[in-house]
N, C-alpha and C positions, 0 to 999 in steps of 0.2 A: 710922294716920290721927291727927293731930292732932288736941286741943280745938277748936281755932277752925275748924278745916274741918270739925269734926263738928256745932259750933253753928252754922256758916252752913247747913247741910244739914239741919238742924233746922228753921230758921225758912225756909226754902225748903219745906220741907212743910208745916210750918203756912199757911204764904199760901199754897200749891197748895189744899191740903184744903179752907179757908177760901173760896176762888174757888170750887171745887165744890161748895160748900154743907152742909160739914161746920157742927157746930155748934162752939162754943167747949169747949164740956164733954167729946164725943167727941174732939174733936184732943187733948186736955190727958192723957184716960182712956189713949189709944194712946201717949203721947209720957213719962209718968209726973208730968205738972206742973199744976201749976191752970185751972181756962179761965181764970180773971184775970191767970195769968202766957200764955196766948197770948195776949190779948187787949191786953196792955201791952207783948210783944212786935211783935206785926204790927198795931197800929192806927197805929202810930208810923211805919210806914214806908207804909202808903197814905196817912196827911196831909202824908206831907213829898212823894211822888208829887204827890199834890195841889196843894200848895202848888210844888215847883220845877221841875215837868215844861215847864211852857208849854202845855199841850193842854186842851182845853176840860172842863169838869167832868166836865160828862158821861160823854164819852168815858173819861178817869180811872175815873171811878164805872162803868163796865161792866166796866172789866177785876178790877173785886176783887168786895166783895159788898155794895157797896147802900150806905146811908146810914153817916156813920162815925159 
């Protein structure tokens, strides 16, 4: 496996874990990286969800974890 498909499969778990109500500090402790590097990882891609989906906030905001 490649880098880049092993960092895409990285931050696919971190946003699974994150949806299921993992904390930042536990995904980081399993993953070997900071919860500020998850958290600067995967906040970035539910505000751009947000921002260029077209679907109502709301709806956005159920599928991840609550307020960004």
């Amino acid at each position: 496996m490649d880098i880049p498909r092993e960092r895409d499969d990285a931050i696919l778990l971190m946003l699974r874990m994150r949806t299921l109500g993992h904390n930042t500090r536990a995904i980081g402790e399993r993953l070997g990286i900071s919860p500020q590097n998850v958290r600067a990882t995967t906040n970035p891609i539910k505000a751009a969800d947000l921002y260029e989906s077209g679907e109502p906030r709301e709806q956005v905001e159920a599928a991840y974890w609550g307020q960004a």
